[in-house]
C-alpha positions in Angstrom: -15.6 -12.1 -13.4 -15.4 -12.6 -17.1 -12.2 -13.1 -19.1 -13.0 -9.4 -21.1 -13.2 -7.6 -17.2 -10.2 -9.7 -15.9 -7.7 -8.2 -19.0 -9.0 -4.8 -17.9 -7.7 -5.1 -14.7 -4.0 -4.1 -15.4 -1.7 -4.3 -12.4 1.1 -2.4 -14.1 -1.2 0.6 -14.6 0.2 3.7 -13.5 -0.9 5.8 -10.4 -2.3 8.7 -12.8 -3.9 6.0 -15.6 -5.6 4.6 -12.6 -6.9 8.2 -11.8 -7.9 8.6 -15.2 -10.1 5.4 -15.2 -11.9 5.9 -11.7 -12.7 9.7 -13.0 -14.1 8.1 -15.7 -16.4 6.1 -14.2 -14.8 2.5 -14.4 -15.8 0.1 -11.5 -12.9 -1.8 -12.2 -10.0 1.0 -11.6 -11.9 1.8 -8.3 -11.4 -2.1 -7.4 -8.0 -2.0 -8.2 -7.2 1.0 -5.9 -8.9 -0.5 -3.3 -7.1 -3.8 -3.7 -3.7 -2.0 -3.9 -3.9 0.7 -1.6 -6.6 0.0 1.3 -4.9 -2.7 2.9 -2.1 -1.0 3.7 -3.8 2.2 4.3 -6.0 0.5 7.1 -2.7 -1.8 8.5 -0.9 2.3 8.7 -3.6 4.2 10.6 -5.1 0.7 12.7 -2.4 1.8 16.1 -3.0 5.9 15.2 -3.9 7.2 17.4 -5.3 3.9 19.2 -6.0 0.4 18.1 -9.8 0.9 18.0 -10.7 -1.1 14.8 -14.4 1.3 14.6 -12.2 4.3 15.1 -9.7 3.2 12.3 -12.1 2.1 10.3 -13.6 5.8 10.3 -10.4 7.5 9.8 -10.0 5.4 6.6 -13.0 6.1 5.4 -13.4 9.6 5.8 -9.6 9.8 4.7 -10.2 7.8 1.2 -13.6 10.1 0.4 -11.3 13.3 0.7 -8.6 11.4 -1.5 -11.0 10.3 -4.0 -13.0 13.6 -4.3 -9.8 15.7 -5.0 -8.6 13.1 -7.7 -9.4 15.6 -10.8 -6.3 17.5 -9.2 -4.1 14.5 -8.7 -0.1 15.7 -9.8 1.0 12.1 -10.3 3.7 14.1 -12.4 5.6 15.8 -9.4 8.0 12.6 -9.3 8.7 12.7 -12.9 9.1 16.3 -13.0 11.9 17.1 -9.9 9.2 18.3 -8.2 9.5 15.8 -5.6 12.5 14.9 -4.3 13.5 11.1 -4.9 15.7 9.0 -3.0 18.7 7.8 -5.6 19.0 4.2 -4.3 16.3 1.8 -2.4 15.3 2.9 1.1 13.6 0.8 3.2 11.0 1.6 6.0 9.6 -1.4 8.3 6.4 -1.0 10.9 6.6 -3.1 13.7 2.8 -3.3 15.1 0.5 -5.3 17.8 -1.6 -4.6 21.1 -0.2 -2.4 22.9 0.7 -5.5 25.9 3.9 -6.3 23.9 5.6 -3.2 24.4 6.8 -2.5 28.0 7.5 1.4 28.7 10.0 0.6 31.4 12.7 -1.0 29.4 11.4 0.2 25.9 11.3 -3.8 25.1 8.7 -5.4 23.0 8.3 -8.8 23.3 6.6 -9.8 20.2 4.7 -8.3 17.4 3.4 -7.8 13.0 6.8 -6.9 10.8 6.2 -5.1 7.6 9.3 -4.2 5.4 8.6 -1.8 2.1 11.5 -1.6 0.1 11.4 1.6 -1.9 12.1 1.4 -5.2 10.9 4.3 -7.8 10.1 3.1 -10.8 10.8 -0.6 -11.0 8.3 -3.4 -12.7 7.5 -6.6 -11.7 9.7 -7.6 -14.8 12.7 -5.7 -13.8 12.7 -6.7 -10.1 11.2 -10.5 -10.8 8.4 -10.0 -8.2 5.1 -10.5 -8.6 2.3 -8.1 -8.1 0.6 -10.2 -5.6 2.0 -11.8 -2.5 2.5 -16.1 -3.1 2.7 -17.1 -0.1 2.7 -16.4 3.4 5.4 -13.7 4.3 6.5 -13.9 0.4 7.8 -10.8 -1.0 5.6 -8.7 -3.9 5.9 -5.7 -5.4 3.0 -2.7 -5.4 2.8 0.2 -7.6 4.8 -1.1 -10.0 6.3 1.2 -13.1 5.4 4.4 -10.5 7.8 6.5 -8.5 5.8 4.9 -5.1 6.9 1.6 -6.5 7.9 -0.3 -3.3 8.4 -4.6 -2.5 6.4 -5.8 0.3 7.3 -8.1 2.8 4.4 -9.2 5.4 5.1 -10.9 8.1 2.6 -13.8 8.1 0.7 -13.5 11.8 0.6 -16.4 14.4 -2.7 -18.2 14.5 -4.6 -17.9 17.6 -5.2 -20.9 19.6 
């Protein structure tokens, strides 16, 4: 990628200037939602309703065509308006995922198993939290969305290599 693309990729864009680009047309803005959103997306649905990667796979593609043909009537304003009700300090949500041999029904024990943490917090930046927009290392901590009210920081738990 050339250096004139690379500045046009803006990782503090917001959620409805990102909108604006992929309505427009621009390749780039359509990379960049992919790249921030997709991921996570697939990681969400992969164990609903089962862990079939074709079926997930499906679901997340059907699911982003929907999403992306109904951006002209995106209301990335509801936050900013009241509309939507905000939590007034950090919340945090965590997903604890893997085949479904860890978990034992009898005891309600899982014996191992893929943390993610999300720690909710509207409207910070990368320079107001000091995290980057990207992850640096394994299980390192990043912010997504920054500057929006779905800003949240991202902890991934880094998976065990298989022998």
């Amino acid at each position: 990628m050339d250096t004139e693309s690379q500045t046009r990729i803006d990782s503090g864009a917001t959620d409805r200037e990102l909108v604006q680009r992929m309505l427009a047309g621009d390749e780039l803005a359509f990379d960049q939602f992919s790249e921030s959103y997709v991921p996570a997306l697939y990681r969400f649905a992969l164990n609903r309703p089962s862990p079939d990667r074709e079926l997930t796979c499906e679901i997340l593609q059907t699911t982003l065509c929907k999403a992306i043909s109904k951006l002209d009537s995106f209301r990335g304003e509801a936050a900013d308006a009241g509309e939507l009700e905000m939590p007034s300090t950090p919340a945090t949500i965590y997903h604890l995922g893997g085949p479904a041999e860890i978990f034992n029904p009898e005891t309600g024990q899982v014996s191992a198993g893929h943390c993610v943490w999300a720690v909710y917090v509207p409207y910070e930046t990368e320079e107001s939290t000091g995290f980057p927009t990207t992850p640096q290392a394994p299980g390192a901590p990043w912010i997504m969305g920054p500057g929006t009210a779905s800003s949240h920081i991202m902890v991934v738990q880094p998976r065990e290599a298989k022998p």
